[in-house]
N, C-alpha and C positions, 0 to 999 in steps of 0.2 A: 381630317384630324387624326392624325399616328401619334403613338404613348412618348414620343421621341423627344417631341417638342411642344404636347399639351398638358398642361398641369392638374387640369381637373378630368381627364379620362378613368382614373384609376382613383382611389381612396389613396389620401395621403400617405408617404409612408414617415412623416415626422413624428413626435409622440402623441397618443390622444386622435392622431389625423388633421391634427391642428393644417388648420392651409397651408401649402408653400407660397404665402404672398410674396415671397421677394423673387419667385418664377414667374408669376401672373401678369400678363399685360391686356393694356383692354384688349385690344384685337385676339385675344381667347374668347372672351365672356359671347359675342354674337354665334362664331359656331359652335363654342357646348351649348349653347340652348338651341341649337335647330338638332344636333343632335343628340342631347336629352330630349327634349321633347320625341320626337322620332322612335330614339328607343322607347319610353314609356309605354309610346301608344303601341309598339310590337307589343311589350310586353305584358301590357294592358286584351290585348289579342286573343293571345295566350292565352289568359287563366280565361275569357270567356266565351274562347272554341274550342275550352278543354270538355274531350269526349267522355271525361268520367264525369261517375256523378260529384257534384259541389259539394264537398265539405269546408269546415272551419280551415282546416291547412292550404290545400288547394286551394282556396279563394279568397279567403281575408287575408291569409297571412302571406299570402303570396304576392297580396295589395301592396301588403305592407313594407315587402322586400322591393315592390318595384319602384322605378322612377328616381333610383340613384344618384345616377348623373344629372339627371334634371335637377336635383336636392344638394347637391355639391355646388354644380353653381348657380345656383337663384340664392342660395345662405350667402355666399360671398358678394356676390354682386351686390344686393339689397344692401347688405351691411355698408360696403361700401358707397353705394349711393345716398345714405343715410348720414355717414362720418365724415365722407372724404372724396365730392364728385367733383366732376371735370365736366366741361363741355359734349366730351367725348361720351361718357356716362348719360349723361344728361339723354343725350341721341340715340342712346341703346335704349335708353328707359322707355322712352316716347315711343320707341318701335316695337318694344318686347311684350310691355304689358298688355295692348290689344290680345298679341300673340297666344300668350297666358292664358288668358281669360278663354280663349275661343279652344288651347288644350284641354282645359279644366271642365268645360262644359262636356267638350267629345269623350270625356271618361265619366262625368255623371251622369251626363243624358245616356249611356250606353244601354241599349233595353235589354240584350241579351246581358250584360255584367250584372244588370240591377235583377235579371229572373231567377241569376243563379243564388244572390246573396236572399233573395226569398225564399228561398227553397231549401235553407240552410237549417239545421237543427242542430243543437245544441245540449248537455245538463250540465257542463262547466261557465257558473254565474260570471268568472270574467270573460268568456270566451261569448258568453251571451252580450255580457255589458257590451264589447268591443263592437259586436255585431249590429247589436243598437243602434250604437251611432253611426255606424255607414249607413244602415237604412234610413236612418234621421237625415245623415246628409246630402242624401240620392234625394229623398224626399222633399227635402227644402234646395235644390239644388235645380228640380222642374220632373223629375223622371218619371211620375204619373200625369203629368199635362199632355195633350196631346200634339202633331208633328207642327201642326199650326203656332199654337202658343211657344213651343221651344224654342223654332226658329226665331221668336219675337226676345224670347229671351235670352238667346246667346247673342243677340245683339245687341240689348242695353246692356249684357253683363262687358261686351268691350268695348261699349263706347264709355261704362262708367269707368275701366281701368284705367282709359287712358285721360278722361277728364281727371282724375284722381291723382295721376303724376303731371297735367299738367298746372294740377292746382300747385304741389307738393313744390315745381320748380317756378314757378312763377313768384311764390312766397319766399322762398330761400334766398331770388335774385332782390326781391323786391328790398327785404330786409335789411341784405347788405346796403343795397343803394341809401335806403333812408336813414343808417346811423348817422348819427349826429358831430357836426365836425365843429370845433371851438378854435377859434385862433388865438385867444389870451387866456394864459394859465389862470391868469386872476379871475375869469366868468368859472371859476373851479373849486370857489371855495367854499369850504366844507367837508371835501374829499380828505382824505391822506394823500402823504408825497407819494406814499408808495401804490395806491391808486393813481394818482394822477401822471405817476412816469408809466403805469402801467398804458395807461390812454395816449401817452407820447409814442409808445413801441407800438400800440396799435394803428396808428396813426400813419408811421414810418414803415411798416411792415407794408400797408394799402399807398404806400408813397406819399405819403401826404410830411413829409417831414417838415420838422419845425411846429408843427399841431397838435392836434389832439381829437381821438373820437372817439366818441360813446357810440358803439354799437349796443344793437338791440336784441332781448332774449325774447322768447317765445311768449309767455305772459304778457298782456296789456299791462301791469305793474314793473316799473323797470326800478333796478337796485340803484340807481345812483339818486333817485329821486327822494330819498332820505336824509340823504345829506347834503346837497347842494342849497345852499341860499339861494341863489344867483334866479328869483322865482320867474324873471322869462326865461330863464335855459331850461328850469325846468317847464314851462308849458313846450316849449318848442321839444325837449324830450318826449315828452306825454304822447304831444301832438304825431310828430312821429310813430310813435306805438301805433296809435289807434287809428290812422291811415291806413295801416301796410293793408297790401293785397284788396286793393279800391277794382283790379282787372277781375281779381275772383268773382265781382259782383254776380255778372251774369252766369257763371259757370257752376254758381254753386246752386244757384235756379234751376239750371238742368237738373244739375245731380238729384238736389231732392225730388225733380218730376218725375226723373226715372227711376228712383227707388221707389216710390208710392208705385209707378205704375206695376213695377215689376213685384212688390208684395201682390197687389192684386189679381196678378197672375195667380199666385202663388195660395188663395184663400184667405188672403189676411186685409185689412181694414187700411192699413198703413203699415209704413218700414217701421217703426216702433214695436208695433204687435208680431212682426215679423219675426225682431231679435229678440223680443221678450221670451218670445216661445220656445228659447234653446239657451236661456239661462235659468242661473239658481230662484230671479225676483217671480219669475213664471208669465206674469201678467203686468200688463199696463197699468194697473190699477194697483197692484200693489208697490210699485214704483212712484204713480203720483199720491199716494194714500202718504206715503215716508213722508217727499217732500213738502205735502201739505202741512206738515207734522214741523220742519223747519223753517217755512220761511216765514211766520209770524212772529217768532221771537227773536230770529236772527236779522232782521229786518228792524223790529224795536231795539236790538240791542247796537246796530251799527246807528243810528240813528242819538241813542245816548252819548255814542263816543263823536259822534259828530257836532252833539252841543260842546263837548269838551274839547275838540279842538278847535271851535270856534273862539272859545272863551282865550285861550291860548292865544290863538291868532289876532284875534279883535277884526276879522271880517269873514264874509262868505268863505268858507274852504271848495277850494273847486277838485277836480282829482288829481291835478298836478301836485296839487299840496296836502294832499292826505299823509303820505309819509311824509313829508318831512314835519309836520307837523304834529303824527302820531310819535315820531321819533322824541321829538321836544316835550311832550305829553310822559311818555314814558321813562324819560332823563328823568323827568321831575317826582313821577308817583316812585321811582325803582331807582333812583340815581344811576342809569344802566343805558349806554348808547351801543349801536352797532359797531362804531367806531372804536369802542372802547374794548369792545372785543376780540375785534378781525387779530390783532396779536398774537392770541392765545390759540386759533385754529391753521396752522401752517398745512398744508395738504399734506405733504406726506408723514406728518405725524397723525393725523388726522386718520388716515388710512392704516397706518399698521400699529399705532399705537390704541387705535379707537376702535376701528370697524374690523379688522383682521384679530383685533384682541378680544372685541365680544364675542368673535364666533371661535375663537379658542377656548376663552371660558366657558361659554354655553355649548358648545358642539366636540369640542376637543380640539379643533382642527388647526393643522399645523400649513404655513403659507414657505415657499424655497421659491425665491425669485430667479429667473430660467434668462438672463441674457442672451445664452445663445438662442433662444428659439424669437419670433421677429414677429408683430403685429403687420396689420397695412401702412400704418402710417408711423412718422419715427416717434411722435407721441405715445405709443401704444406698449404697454409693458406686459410681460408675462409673468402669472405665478403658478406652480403645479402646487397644488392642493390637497394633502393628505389626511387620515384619519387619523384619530389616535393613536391605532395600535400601530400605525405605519403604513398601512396599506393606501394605496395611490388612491384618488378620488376624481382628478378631472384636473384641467387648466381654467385658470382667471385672468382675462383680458383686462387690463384699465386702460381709458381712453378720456381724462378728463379734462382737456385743455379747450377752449374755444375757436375758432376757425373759420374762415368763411365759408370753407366749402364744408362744412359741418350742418346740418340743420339745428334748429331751436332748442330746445328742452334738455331733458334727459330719459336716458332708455337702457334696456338690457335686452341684448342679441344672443341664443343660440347657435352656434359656428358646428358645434356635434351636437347632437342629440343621444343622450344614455340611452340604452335599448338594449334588454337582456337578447334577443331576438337576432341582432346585429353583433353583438360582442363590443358594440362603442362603450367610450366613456365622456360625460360632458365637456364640452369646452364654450363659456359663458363669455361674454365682452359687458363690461359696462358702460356707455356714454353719457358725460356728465359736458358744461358748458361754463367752465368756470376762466375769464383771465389768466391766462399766465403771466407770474411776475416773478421778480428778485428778491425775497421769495415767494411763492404763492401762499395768499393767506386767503381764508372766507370768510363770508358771513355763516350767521349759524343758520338762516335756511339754504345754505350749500351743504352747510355740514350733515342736516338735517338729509338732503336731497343724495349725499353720499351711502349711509347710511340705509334708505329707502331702496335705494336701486341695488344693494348690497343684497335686500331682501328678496328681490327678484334671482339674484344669481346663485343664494344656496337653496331657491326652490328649484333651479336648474341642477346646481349640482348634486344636490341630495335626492333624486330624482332615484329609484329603483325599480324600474317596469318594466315588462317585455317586449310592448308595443311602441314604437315610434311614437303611434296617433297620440301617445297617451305621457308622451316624456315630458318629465317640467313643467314646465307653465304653460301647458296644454289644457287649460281649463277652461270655465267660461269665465266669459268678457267684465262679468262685476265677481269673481272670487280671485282673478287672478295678482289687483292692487291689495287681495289680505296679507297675506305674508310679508309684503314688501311694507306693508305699513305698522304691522308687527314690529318691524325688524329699526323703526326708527324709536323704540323705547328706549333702547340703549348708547342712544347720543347723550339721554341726561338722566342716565343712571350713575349712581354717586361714584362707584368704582370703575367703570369707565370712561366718563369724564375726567375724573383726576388722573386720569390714564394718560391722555392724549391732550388735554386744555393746558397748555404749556405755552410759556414766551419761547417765541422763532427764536431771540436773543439770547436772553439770559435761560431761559428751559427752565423759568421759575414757575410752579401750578398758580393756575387763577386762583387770586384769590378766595378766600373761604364767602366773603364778605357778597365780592362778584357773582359768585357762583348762585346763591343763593336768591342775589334779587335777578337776577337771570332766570330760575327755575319759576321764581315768585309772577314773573313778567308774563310766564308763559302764555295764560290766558288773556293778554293784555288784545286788545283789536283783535278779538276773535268774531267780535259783531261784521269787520269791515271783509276779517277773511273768510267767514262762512257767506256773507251774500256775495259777495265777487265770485264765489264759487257757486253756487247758487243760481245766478243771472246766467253765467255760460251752461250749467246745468239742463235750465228752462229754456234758454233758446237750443239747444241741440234738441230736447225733449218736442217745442214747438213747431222746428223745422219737420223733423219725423213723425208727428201728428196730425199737425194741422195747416201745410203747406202747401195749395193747392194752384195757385201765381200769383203773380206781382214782384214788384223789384225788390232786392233783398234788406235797402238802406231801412223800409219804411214796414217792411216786415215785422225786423230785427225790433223796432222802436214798440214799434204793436205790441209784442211778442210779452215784453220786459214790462208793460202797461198794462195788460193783462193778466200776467204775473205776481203782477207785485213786489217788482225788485228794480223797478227804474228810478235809481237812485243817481244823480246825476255826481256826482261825489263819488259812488263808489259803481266805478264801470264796471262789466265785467270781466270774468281774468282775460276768457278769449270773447274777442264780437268775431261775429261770423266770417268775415272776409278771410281772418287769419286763426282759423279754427282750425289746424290741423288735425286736431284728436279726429274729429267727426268727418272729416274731408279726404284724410289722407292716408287716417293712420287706425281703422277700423274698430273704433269709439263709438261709430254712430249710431241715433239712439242711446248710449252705452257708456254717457262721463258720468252719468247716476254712478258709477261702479265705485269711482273712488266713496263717497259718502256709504254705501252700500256694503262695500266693504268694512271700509270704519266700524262700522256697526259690530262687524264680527271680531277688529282689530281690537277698541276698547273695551270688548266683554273680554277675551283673549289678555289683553296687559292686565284686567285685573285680576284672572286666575293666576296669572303669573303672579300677581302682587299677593294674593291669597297662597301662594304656595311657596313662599321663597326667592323667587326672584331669581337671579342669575347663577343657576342650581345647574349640574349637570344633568341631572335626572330629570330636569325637567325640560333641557334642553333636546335630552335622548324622547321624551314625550313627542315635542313639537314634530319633533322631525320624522318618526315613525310613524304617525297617527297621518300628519298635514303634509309636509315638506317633499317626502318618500314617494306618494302617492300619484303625485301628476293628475291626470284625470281617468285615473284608472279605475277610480271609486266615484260616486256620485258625493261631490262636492260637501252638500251639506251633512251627509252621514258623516264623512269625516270628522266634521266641522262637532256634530253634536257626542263622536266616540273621542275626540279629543276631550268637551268641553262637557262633558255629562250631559247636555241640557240644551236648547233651542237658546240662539241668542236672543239678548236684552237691549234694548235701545238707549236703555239711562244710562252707561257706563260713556256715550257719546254724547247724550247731553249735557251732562256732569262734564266732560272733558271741555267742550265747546262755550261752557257757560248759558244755556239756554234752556236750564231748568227754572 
């Protein structure tokens, strides 16, 4: 590999270091990582056959400078295999992660590295904090187990790598396969035209011209199910959902065998207690202690809205017809459909007139959209991102269109990492999973979902720390959904709504009238979406607890009956086959976080509501205290020098309806 013709040998020299994706071809990504990798472990070597003695610079932060190239392309590649895979990727993935894994271990298990960072001393509190956590993560990583047990566990940690991307591609392929294909527009109604040609272009785009298909998002709840009559299209929707990934069965068996066994390595009871033990909840028990706390009213209260839409319906509601049912239900108490809304949310007003406007008002920050600089893919837009006073702050990626070779959901990518330490400055990507149309319009949990992931990218950008380890959303696994769930108060805050809630057409603001029984609505099926969330909560919760064998269909079943959330009406968001959070995408144990968070998010919106609201001062607060910090601070100190005071849990059940 020579600097002549490799793109990732060298730190970018674009602005920010932003990638040269339009240099990159896959046949780069195989050899920087044999030779990332390679270097690392030199220089891994290095700092722990250095004949002086270990200090803080010599050996942490010497950590922290190494494994460059390794960090160059494993951010790209990943991001990539996330957004925008190929076949080709697909082959890298399957062969590298083993690879990974089995690096990762020869730098924690290393006994000479791990004697020097003992022997380390410190009276600088962040140079300690920092220190912390490397021995945390040697610790939990095997490096006091002895040569027997190591070996056992650098072995599950890569066969779990590569079960983990084989879960990750088998779902992707599966999903596309199971969207749903319609040959008569008329099994379509209910839709909008401009849904419905949206589903012709998808259709035509996979060859299927003259058609139509409803592909599938990552939720067991799919958006079209609100509005279709047509009540076999939707079971046969449904039904699709809650298929995908039937091949994960067995795989996901493993996976949980070898996470229990490797906790047990490890001193721990289970992989629950394992991850417990390195977040803010601390313990197993104060994580099922919460959920105890929700699933009796959120369970009685989905159960109310289920006589009411039964009433509606005039029979059984099964889950195919939950929304479209709820949808009818809430026309009637709010005079307010989906449909009557999608108009008034056009994506790119949505975006800079909504999400780029709250955080101008709230943060000062100014967006300059950069066409010459180029994403991966042609979907992918760039904004450089500056402060008030002018001073440069980082690049914003958007990435919101749907795809097949896209995965599910939505998420936010680090491309740079801020690092006083390195002299970078952030470069954040969002991935959203929205239709493209003529023009793109949403619903308002897209807008909602804009918003959200918006929250994840100014904790990246606003990011000011020295350390790598410590940049962004470098925190733990249940503080890291706070910010971001923060950050969706100001989808329906009055002066930014009337910002951006505008006709694609006429550019007339929604109604006052609209607006209103829209806000009114909000709590409306909060019963159906707290236990859908809930049910995939307890079974990831299940899996990591109390999984010891058997097949995963009858598990799953047990799991939700035990629970107290097997509601056959309201499935859960994810069933295990197609549970990426917990499978692929290092959630497990760990979807508590979104509720978890919450908790600190609605104490948070109502100091905001106690202080003004979209204030700059307060927005200067947020982000100095919270935003700034990455996890260079212990989380909840933050949390409580932000907010005076340990969070409250009524501010979320007050929002939820469940008081």
């Amino acid at each position: 590999m020579t600097p002549a013709d490799h793109p990732f040998l060298f730190p970018s020299a674009l602005p920010y270091q932003l990638p040269p994706f339009r240099e990159i071809r896959e046949e780069h990504y195989a050899p920087a990582f044999e030779q990332g990798m390679a270097e690392h472990l030199a220089e891994v070597e290095a700092i722990a056959a250095d004949p002086e003695p270990p200090t803080f610079e010599n050996t942490v932060e010497a950590l922290e400078l190494s494994g460059r190239l390794l960090e160059r392309v494993a951010t790209v590649f990943f991001n990539q295999a996330s957004s925008d895979t190929t076949p080709g990727i697909q082959a890298i993935q399957q062969e590298i992660t083993p690879k990974l894994a089995k690096h990762s271990d020869s730098i924690n298990l290393n006994p000479r590295l791990y004697a020097r960072l003992k022997a380390i001393t410190t009276d600088d509190p962040t140079q300690q904090w920092l220190l912390d956590r490397y021995l945390t993560d040697f610790i939990r990583s095997g490096a006091e187990l002895d040569e027997t047990q190591q070996a056992r566990l650098r072995t599950i940690n890569e066969e779990l790598s590569s079960l983990a991307t084989t879960f990750q591609q088998t779902l992707l392929n599966d999903t596309n396969e199971r969207a749903v294909v319609v040959e008569d527009a008329a099994e379509l109604d209910g839709l909008t035209l401009d849904a419905i040609e949206g589903l012709r272009e998808t259709a035509t785009a996979r060859g299927l011209d003259g058609k139509y298909l409803i592909t599938l998002v990552l939720p067991t709840g799919q958006p079209a199910l609100s509005s279709l009559t047509d009540r076999a299209l939707r079971e046969r929707v449904h039904l699709a959902s809650v298929g995908r990934g039937a091949a994960n069965a067995e795989l996901i068996t493993r996976i949980a065998t070898l996470r229990r066994e490797r906790a047990g390595l490890l001193g721990y009871r289970n992989h629950a207690e394992y991850v417990l033990a390195d977040q803010t909840a601390g313990t197993t028990g104060a994580v099922t202690e919460m959920l105890d706390k929700l699933v009796t009213p959120a369970v009685a209260n989905a159960r109310r809205e289920q006589e009411a839409l039964e009433a509606e319906a005039g029979f059984p509601v099964e889950a195919w017809d939950w929304s479209f049912y709820a949808e009818r239900v809430r026309k009637a108490r709010y005079s307010i459909d989906s449909a009557q809304m999608r108009p008034y949310f056009e994506l790119d007003r949505v975006l800079h007139d909504g999400v780029f406007y709250a955080a101008s008002r709230l943060y000062g920050l100014r967006f300059e959209a950069r066409p010459d600089l180029h994403g991966y893919h042609p979907d992918v837009r760039v904004w450089e991102v500056f402060n008030e006073d002018g001073s440069p702050l980082g690049l914003f990626l958007g990435d919101y269109h749907a795809r097949a070779s896209k995965r599910g959901g939505a998420w936010m990518n680090s491309l740079v990492q801020q690092s006083g330490l390195e002299g970078s400055r952030p470069v954040v990507v969002n991935n959203l999973n929205i239709v493209k149309g003529e023009p793109t319009l949403m619903t308002f949990d897209e807008v909602n979902t804009m918003f959200h992931e918006f929250g994840h990218a100014l904790h990246g950008l606003f990011s000011d720390v020295r350390h790598p380890r410590f940049s962004g959303t470098s925190v733990p696994r249940d503080f890291v959904e706070y910010p971001s769930q923060v950050n969706e108060m100001w989808a329906t805050h009055p002066e930014i709504l009337a910002n951006y809630a505008k006709h694609h057409e006429t550019g007339e603001p929604m109604p006052r009238d609209l607006v209103d029984r829209m806000l009114e609505a909000q709590k409306f099926n909060q019963g159906f979406a707290t236990v859908e969330y809930l049910a995939a909560t307890l079974l990831d919760w299940a899996w990591h607890t109390d999984y010891e064998s058997g097949d995963a269909e009858t598990f799953e079943t047990e799991a939700l009956q035990r629970a107290g959330v097997d509601l056959a009406a309201v499935p859960p968001r994810y069933r295990s086959t197609y549970f990426a959070h917990i499978w692929a995408s290092g959630y497990s144990a760990g979807y508590y976080s979104y509720i978890w968070s919450e908790v600190l998010d609605a104490d948070t919106v109502e100091w905001f509501t106690e202080n003004g609201g979209l204030l700059r001062e307060n927005g200067d607060r947020f982000r100095t205290h919270l935003l700034s910090k990455g996890g260079s601070v212990d989380p909840m100190t933050a949390f409580r020098t932000f907010r005076g005071r340990d969070p409250r849990i009524e501010p979320l059940l007050e929002r939820r309806g469940l008081l």
